[in-house]
MMTF fields as JSON, N, C-alpha, C and O atoms, coordinates in Angstrom:
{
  "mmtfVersion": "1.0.0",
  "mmtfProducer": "UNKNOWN",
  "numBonds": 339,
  "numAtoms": 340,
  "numGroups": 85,
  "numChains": 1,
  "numModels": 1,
  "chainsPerModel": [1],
  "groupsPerChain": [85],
  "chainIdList": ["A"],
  "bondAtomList": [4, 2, 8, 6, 12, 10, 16, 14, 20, 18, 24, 22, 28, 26, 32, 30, 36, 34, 40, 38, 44, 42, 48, 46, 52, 50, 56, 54, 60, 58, 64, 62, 68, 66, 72, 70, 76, 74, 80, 78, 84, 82, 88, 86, 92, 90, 96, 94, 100, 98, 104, 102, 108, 106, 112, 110, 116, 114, 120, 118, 124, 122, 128, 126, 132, 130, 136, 134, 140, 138, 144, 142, 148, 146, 152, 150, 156, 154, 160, 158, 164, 162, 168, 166, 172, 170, 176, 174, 180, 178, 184, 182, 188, 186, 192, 190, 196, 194, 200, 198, 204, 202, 208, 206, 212, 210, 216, 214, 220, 218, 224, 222, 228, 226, 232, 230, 236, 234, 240, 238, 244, 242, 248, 246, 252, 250, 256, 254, 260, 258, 264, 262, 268, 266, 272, 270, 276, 274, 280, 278, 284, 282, 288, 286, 292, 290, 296, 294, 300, 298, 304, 302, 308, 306, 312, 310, 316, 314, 320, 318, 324, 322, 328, 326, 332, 330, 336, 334],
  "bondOrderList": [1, 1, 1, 1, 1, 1, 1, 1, 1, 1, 1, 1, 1, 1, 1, 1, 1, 1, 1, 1, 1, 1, 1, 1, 1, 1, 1, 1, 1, 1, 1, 1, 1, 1, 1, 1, 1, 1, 1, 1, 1, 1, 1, 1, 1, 1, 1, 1, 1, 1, 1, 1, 1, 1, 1, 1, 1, 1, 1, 1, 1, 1, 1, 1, 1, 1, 1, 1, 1, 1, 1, 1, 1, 1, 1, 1, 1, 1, 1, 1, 1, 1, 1, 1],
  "groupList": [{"groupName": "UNK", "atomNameList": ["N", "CA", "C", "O"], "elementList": ["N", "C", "C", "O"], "formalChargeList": [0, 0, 0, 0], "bondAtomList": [1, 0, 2, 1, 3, 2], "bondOrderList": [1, 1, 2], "singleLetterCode": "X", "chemCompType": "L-PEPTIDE LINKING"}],
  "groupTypeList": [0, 0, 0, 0, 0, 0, 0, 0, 0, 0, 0, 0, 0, 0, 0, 0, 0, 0, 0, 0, 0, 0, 0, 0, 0, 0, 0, 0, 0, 0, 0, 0, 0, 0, 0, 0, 0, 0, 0, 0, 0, 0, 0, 0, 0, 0, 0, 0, 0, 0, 0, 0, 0, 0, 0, 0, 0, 0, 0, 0, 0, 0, 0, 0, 0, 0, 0, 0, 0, 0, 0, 0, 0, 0, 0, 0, 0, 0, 0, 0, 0, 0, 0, 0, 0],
  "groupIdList": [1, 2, 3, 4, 5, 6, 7, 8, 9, 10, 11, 12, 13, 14, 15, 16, 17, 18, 19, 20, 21, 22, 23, 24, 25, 26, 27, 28, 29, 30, 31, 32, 33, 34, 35, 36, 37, 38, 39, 40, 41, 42, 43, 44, 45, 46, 47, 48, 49, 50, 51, 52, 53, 54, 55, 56, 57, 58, 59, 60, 61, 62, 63, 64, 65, 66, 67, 68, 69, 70, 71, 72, 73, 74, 75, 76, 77, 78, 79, 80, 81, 82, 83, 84, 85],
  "secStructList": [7, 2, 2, 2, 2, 2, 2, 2, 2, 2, 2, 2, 2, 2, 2, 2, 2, 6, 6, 6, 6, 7, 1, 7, 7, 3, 3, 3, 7, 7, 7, 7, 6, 6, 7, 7, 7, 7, 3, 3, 3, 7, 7, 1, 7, 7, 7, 7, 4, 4, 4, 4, 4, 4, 6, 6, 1, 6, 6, 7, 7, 1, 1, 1, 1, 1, 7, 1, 7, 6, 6, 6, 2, 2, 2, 2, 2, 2, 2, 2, 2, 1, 7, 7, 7],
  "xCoordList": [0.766, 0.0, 0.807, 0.321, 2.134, 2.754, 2.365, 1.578, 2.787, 2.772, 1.575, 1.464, 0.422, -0.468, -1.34, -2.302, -0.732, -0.681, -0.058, -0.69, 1.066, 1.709, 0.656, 0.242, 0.202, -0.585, -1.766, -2.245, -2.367, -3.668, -3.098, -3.572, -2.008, -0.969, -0.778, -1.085, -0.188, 0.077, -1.129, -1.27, -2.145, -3.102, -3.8, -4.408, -3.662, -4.358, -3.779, -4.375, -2.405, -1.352, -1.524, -1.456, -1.743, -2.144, -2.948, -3.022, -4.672, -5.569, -5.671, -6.35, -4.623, -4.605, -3.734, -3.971, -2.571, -2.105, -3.282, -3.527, -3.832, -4.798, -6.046, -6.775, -6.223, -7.151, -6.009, -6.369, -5.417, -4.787, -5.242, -5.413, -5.361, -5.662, -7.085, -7.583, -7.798, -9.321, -10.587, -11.079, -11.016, -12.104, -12.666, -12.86, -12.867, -13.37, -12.735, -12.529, -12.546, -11.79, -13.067, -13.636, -13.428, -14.148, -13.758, -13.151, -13.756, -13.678, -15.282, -16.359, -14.724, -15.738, -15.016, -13.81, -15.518, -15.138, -16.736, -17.876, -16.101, -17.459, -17.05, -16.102, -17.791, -17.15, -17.726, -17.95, -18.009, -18.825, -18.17, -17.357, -18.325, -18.158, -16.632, -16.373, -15.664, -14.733, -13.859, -12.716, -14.26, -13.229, -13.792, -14.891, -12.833, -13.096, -12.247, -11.06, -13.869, -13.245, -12.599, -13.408, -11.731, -11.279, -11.707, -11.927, -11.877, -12.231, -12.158, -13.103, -11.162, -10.789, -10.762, -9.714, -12.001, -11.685, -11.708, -11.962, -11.469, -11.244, -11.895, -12.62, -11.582, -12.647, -11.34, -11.447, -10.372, -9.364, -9.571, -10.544, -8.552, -9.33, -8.918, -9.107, -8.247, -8.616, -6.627, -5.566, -7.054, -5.893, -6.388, -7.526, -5.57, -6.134, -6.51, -5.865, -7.174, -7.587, -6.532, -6.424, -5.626, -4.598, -3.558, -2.435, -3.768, -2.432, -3.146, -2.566, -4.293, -4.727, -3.681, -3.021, -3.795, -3.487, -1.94, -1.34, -1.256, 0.376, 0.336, 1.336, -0.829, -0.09, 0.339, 0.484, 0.47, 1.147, 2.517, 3.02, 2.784, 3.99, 5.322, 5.431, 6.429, 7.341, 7.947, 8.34, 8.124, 8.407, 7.47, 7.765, 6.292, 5.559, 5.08, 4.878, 5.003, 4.057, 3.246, 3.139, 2.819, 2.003, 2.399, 1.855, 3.512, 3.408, 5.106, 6.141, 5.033, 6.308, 7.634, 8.772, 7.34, 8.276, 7.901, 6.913, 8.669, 8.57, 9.242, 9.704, 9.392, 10.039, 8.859, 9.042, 7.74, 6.7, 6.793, 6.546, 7.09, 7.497, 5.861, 5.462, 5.41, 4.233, 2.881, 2.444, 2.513, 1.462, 1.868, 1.064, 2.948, 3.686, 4.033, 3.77, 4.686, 4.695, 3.538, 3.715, 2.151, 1.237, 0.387, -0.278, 0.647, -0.053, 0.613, -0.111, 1.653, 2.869, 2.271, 1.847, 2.146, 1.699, 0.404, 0.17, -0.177, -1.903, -1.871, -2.399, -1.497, -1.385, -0.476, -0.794, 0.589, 1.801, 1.767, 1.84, 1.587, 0.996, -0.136, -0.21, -1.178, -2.391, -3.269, -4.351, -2.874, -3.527, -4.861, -5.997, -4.505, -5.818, -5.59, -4.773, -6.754, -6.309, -6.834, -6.657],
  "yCoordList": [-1.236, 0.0, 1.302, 2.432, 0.981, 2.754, 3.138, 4.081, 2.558, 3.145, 3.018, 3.298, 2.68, 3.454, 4.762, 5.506, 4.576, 5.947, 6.717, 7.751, 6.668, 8.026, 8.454, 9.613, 7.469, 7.797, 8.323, 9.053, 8.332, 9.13, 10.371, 11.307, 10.581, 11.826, 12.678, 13.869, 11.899, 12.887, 13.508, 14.669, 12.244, 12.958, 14.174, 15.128, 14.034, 15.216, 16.294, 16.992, 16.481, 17.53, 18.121, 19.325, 17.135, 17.848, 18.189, 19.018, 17.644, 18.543, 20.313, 21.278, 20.163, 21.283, 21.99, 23.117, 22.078, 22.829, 23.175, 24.339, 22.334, 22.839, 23.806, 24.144, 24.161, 24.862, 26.277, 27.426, 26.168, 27.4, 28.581, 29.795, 27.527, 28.289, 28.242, 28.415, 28.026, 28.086, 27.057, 27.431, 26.139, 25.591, 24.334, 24.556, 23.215, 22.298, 20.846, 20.819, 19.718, 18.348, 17.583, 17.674, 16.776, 15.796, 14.349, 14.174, 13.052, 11.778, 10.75, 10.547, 10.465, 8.936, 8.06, 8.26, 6.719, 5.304, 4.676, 4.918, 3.861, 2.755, 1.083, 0.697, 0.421, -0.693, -1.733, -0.91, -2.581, -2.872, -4.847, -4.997, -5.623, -6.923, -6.713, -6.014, -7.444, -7.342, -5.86, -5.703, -5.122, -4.146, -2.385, -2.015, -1.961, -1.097, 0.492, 0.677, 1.804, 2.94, 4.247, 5.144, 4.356, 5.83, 6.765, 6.219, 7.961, 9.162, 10.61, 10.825, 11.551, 12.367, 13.795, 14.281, 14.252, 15.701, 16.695, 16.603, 17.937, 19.083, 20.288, 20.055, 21.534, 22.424, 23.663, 24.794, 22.859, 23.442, 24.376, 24.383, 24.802, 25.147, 23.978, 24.073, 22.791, 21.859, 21.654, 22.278, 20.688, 20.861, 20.953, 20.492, 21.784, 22.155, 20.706, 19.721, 20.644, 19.562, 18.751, 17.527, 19.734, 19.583, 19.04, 18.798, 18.858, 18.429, 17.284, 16.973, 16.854, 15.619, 14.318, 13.701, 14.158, 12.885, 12.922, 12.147, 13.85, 13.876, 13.882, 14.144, 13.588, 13.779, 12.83, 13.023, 11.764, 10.679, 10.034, 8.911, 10.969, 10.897, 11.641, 12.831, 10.253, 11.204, 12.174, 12.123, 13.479, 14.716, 16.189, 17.353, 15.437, 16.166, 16.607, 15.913, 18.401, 18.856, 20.215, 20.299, 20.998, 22.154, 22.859, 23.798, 22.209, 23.205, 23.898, 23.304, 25.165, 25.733, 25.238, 25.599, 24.443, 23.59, 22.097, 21.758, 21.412, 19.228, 19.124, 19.992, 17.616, 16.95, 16.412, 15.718, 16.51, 16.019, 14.013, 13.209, 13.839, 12.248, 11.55, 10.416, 12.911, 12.371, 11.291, 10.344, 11.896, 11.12, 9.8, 9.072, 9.771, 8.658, 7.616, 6.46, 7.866, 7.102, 6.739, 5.876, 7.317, 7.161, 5.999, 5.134, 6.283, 5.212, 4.164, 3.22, 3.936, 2.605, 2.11, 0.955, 3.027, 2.062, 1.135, 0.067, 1.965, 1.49, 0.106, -0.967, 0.225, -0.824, -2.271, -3.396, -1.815, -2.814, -3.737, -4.965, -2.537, -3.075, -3.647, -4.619, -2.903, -3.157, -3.774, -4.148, -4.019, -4.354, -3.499, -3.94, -2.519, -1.328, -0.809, -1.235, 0.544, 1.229, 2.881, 3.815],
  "zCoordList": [0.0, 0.0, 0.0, -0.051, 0.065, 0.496, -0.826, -0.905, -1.947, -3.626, -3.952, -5.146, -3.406, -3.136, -2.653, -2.844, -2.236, -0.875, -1.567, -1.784, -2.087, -3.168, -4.091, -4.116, -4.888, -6.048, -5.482, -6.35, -4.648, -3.99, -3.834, -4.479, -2.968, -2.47, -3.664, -3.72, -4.721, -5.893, -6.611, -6.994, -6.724, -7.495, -6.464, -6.949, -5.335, -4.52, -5.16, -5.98, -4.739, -4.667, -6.312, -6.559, -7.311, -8.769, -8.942, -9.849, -7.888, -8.015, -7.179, -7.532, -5.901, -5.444, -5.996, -5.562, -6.916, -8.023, -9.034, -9.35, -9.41, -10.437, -10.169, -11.102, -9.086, -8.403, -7.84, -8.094, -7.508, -7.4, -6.543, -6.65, -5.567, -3.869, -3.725, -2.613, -4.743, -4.627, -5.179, -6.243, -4.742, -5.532, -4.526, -3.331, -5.027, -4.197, -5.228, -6.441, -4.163, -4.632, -4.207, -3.119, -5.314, -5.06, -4.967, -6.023, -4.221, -4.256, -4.457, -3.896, -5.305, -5.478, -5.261, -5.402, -4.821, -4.59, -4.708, -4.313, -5.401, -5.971, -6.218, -6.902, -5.653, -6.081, -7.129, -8.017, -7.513, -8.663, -8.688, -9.6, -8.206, -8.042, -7.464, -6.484, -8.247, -7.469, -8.072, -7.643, -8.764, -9.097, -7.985, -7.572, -7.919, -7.304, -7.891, -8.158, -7.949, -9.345, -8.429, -8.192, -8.098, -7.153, -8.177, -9.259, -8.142, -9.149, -8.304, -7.545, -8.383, -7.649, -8.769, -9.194, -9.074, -9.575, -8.965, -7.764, -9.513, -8.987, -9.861, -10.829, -9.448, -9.833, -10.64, -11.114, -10.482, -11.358, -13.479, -14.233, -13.604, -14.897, -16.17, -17.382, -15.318, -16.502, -17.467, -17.444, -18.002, -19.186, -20.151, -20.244, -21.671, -22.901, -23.489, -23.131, -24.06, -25.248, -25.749, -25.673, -26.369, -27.259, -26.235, -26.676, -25.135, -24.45, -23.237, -22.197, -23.587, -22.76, -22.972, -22.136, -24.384, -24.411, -24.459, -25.204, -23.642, -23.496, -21.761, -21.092, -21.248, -19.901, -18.668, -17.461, -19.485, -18.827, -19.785, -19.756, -20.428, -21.308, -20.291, -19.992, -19.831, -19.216, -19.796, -20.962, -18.776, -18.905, -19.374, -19.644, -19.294, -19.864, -18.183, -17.187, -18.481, -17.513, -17.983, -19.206, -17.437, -17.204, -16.063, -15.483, -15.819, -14.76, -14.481, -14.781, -13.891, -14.052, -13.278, -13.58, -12.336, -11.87, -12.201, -12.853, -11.753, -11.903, -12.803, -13.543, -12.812, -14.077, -14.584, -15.585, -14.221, -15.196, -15.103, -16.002, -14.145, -14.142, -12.895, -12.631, -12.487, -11.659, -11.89, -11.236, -13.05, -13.563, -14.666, -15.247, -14.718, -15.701, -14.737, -15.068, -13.379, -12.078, -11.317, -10.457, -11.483, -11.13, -11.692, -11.123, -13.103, -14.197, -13.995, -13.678, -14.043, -13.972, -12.727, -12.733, -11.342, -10.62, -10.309, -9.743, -10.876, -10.889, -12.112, -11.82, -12.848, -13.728, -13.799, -14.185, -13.339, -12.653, -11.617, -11.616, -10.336, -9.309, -8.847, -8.095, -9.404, -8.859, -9.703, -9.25, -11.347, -12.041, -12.602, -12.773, -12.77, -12.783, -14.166, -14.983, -14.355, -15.615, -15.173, -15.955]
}
């Protein structure tokens, strides 16, 4: 569970960057036989269109600091570890 626990941690910490001191974080958890869906948005202003499908590409970020390696470590673990998508 710790690399679990990161990947909840990070995705928080990218939704409270993406909000930018102000908005509201939502969690769902649902479970559905044996699989179970975490879903954590935010009220942030979003990523452009044009740059969705780059953001689990290492090095890729939006943001003015990182190496952009967060959500690429995030995906690896959910899928690796946990068998998820």
């Amino acid at each position: 569970p710790p690399l679990f626990d990161w990947v909840i941690e990070n995705l928080i910490k990218n939704a409270l960057d993406a909000m930018q001191g102000a908005g509201s974080i939502n969690f769902t958890i649902a479970q559905q036989s044996d699989k179970v869906t975490i879903t954590i948005a935010d009220s942030g202003k979003g990523i452009p269109k044009h740059e969705i499908a780059k953001v689990f590409d290492p090095g890729f970020t939006t943001k003015k600091r990182g190496w952009g390696l967060g959500l690429t470590l995030t995906k690896r673990i959910i899928e690796y570890y946990h068998k998820g998508s």
